[in-house]
PAZAPA-4460 file (N, C-alpha, C; in steps of 0.05 Angstrom, whole numbers, plus 32768, in hexadecimal, padded with zeros to 4 digits):
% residues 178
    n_x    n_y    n_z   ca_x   ca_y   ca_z    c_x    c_y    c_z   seq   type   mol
   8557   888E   89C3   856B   8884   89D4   8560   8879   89ED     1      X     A
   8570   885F   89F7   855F   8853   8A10   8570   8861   8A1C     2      X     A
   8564   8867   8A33   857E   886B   8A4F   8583   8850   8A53     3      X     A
   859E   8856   8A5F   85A6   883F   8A70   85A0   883B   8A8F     4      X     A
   8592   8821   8A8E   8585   881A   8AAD   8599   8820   8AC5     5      X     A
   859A   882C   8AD3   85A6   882D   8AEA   85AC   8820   8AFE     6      X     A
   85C7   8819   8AFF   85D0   87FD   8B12   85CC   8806   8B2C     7      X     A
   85C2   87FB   8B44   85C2   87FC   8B5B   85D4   87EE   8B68     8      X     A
   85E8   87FD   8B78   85F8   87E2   8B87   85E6   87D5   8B9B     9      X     A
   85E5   87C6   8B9F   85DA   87AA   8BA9   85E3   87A5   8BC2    10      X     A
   85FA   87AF   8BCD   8609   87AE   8BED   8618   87C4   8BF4    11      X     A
   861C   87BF   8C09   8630   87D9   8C15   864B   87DA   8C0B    12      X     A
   8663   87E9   8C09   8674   87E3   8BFC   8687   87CD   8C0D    13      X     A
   867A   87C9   8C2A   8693   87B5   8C36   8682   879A   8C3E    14      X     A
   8669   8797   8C34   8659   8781   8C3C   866B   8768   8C1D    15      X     A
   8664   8754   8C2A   8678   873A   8C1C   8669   8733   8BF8    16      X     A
   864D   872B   8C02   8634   871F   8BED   8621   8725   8BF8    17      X     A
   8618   873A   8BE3   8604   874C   8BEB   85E9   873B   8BEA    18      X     A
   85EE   8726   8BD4   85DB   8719   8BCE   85CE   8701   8BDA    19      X     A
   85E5   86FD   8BEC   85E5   86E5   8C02   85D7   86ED   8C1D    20      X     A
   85D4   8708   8C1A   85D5   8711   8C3E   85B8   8725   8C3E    21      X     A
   85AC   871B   8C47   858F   872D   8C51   8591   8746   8C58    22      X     A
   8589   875C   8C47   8587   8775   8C52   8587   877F   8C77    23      X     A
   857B   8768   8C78   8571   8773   8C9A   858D   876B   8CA9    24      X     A
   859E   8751   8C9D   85BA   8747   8CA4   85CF   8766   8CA9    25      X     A
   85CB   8773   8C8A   85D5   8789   8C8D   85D1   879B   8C96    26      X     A
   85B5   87A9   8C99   85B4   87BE   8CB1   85B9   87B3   8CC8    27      X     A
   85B5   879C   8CD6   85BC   8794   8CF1   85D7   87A0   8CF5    28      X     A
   85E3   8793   8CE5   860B   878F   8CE3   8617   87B4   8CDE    29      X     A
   8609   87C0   8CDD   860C   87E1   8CD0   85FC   87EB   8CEB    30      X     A
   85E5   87E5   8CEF   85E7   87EC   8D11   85F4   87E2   8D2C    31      X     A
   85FB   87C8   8D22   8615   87BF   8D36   8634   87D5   8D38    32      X     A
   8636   87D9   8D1E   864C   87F1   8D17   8643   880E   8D24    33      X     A
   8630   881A   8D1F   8625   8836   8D2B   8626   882F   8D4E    34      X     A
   861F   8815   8D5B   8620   8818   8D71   8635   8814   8D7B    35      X     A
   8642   880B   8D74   8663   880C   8D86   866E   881F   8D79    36      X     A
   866B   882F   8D66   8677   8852   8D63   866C   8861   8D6D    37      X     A
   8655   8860   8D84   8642   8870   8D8F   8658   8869   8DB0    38      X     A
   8658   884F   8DB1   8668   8848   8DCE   8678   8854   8DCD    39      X     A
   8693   8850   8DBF   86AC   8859   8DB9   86B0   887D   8DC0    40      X     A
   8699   8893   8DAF   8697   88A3   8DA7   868B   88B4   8DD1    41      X     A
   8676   889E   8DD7   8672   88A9   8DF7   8685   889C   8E0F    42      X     A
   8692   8886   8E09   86AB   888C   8E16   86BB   88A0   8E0E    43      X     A
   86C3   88A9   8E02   86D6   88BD   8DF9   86C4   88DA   8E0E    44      X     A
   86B6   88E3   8E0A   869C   88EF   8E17   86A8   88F4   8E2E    45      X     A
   869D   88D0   8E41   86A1   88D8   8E57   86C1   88D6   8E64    46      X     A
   86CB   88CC   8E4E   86E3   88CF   8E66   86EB   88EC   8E62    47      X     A
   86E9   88F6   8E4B   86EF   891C   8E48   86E3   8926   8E5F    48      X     A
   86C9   8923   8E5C   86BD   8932   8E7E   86C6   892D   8E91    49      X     A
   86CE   8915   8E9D   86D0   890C   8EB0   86F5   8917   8EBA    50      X     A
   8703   891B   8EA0   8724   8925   8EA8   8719   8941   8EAE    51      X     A
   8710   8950   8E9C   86FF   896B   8E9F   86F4   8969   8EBE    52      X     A
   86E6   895A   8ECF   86E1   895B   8EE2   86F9   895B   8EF7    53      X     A
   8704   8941   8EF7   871A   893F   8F08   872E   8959   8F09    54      X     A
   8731   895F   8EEE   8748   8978   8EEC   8732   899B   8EFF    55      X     A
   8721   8998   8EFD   8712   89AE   8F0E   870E   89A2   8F24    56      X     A
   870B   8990   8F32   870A   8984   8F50   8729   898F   8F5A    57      X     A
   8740   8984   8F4B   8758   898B   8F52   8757   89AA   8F58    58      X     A
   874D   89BC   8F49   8756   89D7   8F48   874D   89DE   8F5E    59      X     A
   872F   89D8   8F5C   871E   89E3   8F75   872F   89DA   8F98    60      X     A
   8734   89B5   8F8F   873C   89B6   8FAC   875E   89CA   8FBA    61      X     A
   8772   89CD   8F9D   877C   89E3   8FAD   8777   89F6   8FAA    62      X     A
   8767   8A07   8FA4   875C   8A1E   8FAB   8750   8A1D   8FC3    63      X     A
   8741   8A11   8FCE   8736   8A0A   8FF4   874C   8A06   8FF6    64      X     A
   8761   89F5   8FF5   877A   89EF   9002   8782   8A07   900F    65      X     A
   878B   8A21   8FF7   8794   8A38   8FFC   8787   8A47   900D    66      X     A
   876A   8A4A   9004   8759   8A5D   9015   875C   8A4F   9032    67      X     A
   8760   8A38   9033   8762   8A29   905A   8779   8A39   905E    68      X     A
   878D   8A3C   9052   87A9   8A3F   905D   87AC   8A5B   9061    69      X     A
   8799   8A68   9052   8794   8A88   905C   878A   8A8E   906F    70      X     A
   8771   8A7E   9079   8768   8A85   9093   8782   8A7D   90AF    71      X     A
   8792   8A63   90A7   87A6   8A5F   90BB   87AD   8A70   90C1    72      X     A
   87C1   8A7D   90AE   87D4   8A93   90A8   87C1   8AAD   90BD    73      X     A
   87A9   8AAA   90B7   8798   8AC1   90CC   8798   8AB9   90E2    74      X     A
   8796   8AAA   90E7   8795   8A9A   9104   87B4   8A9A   910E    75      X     A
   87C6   8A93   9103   87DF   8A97   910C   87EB   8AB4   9113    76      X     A
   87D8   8AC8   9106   87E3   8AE3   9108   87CE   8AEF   911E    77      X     A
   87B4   8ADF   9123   87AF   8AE7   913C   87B8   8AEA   915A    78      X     A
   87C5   8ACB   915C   87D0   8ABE   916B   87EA   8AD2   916E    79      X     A
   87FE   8AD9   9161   8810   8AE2   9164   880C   8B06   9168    80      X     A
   87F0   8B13   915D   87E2   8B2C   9167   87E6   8B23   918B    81      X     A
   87D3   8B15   9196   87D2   8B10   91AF   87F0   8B09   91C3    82      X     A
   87FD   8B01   91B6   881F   8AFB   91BC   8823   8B10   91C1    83      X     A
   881E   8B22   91AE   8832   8B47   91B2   8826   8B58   91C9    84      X     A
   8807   8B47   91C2   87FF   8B5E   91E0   8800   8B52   91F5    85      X     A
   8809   8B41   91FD   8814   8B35   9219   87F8   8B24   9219    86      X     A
   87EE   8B12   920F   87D8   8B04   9214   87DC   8AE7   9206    87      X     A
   87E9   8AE4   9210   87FB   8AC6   9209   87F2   8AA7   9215    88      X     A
   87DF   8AA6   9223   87D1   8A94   922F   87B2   8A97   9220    89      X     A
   87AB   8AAE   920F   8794   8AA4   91F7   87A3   8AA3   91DC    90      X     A
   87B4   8AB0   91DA   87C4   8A9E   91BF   87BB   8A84   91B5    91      X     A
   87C4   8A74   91CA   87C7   8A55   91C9   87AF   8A54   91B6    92      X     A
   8796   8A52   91B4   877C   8A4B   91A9   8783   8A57   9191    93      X     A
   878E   8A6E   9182   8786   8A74   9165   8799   8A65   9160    94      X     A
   87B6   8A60   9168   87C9   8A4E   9154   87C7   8A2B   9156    95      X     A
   87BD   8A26   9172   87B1   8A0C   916C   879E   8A0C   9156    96      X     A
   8782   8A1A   9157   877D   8A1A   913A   8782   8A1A   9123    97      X     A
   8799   8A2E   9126   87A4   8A2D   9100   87B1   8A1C   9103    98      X     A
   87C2   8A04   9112   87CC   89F1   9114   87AE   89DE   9104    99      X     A
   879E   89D9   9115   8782   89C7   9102   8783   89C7   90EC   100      X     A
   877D   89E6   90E4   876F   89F3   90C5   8794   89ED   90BA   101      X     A
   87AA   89EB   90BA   87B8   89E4   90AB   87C0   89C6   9099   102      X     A
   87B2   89BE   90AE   87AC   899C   90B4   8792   8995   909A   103      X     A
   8782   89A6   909F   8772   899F   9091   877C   89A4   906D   104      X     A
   8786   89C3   9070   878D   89CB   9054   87A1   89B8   9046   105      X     A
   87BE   89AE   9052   87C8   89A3   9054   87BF   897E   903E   106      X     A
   87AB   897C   9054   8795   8962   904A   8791   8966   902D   107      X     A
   8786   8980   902B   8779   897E   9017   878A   8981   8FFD   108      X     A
   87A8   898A   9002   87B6   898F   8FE3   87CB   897A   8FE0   109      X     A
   87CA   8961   8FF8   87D7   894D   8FF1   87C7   8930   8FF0   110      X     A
   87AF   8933   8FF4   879A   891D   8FEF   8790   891F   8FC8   111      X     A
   8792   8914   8FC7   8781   890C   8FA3   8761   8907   8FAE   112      X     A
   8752   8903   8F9A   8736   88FF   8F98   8729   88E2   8FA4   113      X     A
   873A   88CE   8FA4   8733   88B3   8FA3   873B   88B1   8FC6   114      X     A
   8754   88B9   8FC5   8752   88B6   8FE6   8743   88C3   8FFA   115      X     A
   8740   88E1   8FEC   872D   88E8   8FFD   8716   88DF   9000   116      X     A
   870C   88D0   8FE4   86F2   88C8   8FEA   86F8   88A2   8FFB   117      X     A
   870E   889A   8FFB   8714   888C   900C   8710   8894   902E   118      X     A
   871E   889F   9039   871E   88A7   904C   8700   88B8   9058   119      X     A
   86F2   88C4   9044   86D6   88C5   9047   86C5   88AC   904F   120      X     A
   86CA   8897   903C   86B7   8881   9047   86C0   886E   9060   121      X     A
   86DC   8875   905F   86EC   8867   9079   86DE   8877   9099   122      X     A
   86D7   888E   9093   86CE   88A0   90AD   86AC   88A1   90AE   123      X     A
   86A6   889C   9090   8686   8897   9092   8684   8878   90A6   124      X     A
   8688   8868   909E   868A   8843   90AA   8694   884C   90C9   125      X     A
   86AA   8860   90D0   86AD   8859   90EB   869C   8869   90FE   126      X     A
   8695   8877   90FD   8688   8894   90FF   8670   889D   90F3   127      X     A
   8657   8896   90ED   8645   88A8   90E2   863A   88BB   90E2   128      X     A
   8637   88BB   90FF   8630   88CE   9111   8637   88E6   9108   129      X     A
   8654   88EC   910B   866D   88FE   910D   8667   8903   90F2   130      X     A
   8668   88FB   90D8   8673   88FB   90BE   864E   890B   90BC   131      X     A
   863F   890C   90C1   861F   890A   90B4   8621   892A   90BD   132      X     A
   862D   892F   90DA   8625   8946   90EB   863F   895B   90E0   133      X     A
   8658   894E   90DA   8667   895F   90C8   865B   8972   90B5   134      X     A
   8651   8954   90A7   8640   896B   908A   8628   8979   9096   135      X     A
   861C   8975   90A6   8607   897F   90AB   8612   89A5   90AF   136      X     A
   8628   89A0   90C3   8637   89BA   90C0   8644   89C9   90AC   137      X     A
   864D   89B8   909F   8658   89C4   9081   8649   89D0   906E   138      X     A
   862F   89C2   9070   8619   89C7   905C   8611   89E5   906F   139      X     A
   8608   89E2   908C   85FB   89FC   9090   8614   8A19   9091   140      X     A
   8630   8A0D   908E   863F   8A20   908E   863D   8A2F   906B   141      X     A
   863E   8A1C   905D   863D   8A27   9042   8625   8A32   903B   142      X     A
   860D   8A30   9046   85FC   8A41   9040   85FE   8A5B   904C   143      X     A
   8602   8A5E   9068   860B   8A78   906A   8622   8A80   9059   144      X     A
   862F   8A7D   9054   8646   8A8A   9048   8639   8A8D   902C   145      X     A
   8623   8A82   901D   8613   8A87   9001   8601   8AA1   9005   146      X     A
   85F8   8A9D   901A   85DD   8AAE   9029   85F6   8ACB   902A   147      X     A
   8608   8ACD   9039   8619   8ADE   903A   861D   8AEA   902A   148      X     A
   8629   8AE0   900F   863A   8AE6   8FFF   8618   8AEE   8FE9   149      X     A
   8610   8AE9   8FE9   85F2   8AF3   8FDB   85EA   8B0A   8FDF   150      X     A
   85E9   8B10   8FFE   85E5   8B24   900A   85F9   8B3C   9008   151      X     A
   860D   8B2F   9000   8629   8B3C   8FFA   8620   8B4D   8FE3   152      X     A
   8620   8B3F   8FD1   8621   8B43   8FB0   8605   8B57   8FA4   153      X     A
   85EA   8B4F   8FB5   85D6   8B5E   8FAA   85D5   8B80   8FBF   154      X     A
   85EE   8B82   8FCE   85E7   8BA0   8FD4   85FA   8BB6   8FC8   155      X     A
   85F1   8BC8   8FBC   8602   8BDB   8FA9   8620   8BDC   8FBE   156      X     A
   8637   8BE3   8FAF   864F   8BF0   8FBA   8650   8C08   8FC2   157      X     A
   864A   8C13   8FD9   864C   8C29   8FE5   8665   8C31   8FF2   158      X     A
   8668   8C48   8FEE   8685   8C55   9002   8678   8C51   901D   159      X     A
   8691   8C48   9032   8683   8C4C   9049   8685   8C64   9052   160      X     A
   8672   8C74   905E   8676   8C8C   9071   8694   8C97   907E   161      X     A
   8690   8CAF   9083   86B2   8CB3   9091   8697   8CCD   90A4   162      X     A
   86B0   8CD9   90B2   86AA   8CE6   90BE   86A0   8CE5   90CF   163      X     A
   868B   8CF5   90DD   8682   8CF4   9101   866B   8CDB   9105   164      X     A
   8668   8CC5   90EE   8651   8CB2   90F4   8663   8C96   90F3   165      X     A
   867D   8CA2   90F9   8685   8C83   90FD   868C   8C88   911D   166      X     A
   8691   8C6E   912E   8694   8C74   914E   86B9   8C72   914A   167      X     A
   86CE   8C6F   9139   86E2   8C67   9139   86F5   8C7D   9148   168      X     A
   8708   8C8A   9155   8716   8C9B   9160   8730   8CA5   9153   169      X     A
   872E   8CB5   9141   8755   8CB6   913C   8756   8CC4   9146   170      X     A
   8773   8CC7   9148   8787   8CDF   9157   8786   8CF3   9150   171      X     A
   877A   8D08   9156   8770   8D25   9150   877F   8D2C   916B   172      X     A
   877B   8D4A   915F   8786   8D5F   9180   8779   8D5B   918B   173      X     A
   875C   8D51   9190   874E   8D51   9199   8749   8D41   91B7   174      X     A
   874F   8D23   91AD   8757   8D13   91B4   876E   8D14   91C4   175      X     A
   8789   8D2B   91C3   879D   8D1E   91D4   879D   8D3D   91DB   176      X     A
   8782   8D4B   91E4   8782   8D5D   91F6   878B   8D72   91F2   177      X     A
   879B   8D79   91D0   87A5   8D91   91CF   8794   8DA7   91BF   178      X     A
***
């Protein structure tokens, strides 16, 4: 028995005349296809990352939003500490401040990403000075607060002390002479 010779298809199943068209015609035209499903496939990529990004920029900036509005809220309750004890002429300075720091929080949970970075380059152009020495402060503020919070984290949790090694005073008989 002969075997029967084995047909080879001769083209791809969507090429026209296989016999008309130069192999190299067809890998070209088959890597023309792989590369715009490679484009297609990394736009898709980056715009996922990039919503993924925007959607964590958003979270992060109200979260600072909130944390600003906490320190107000401290600042406002200083201010009004000083009210009760009759010291009403240094008031003024902690609630003007949380007036600022509201301003700022404020900024930050009704600005989007594009304006802020608008209004960034609008204050970079008028201002460099100001805008360079901002960050310069922001940057050395956040390192302390890294350096801090490091220093925080790598010392065990200890109870603090009570008793006769703290200098604090409660109300004992002691204290009110009896």
């Amino acid at each position: 028995m002969d075997p029967k010779p084995r047909q080879v298809p001769s083209a791809p199943p969507n090429a026209e005349d296989a016999s008309q068209k130069p192999v190299a015609d067809i890998v070209t035209d088959q890597a023309a296809v792989l590369q715009e499903e490679a484009k297609v496939q990394s736009r898709a990529a980056l715009d996922k990352l990039q919503a993924e990004a925007e959607t964590t920029f958003d979270k992060s900036r109200r979260e600072i939003a909130e944390q600003i509005s906490t320190v107000s809220r401290a600042l406002r309750g200083g201010g009004k500490e000083l009210r009760e004890h009759h010291l009403a002429s240094f008031a003024v300075y902690p609630e003007q401040m949380a007036e600022r720091v509201e301003d700022v929080s404020a900024y930050l949970r009704e600005r989007d990403k594009d304006a802020m970075r608008r209004d960034f380059e609008s204050s970079l152009e008028r201002d460099p000075v100001l805008v360079l020495g901002g960050l310069a402060a922001l940057g050395a503020a956040g390192m302390w607060y890294l350096k801090r919070r490091q220093r925080t984290l790598a010392k065990p949790n200890k109870a603090r002390p009570t008793g006769s090694s703290t200098n604090i005073t409660t109300p004992t008989s002691q204290n009110r002479g009896l």
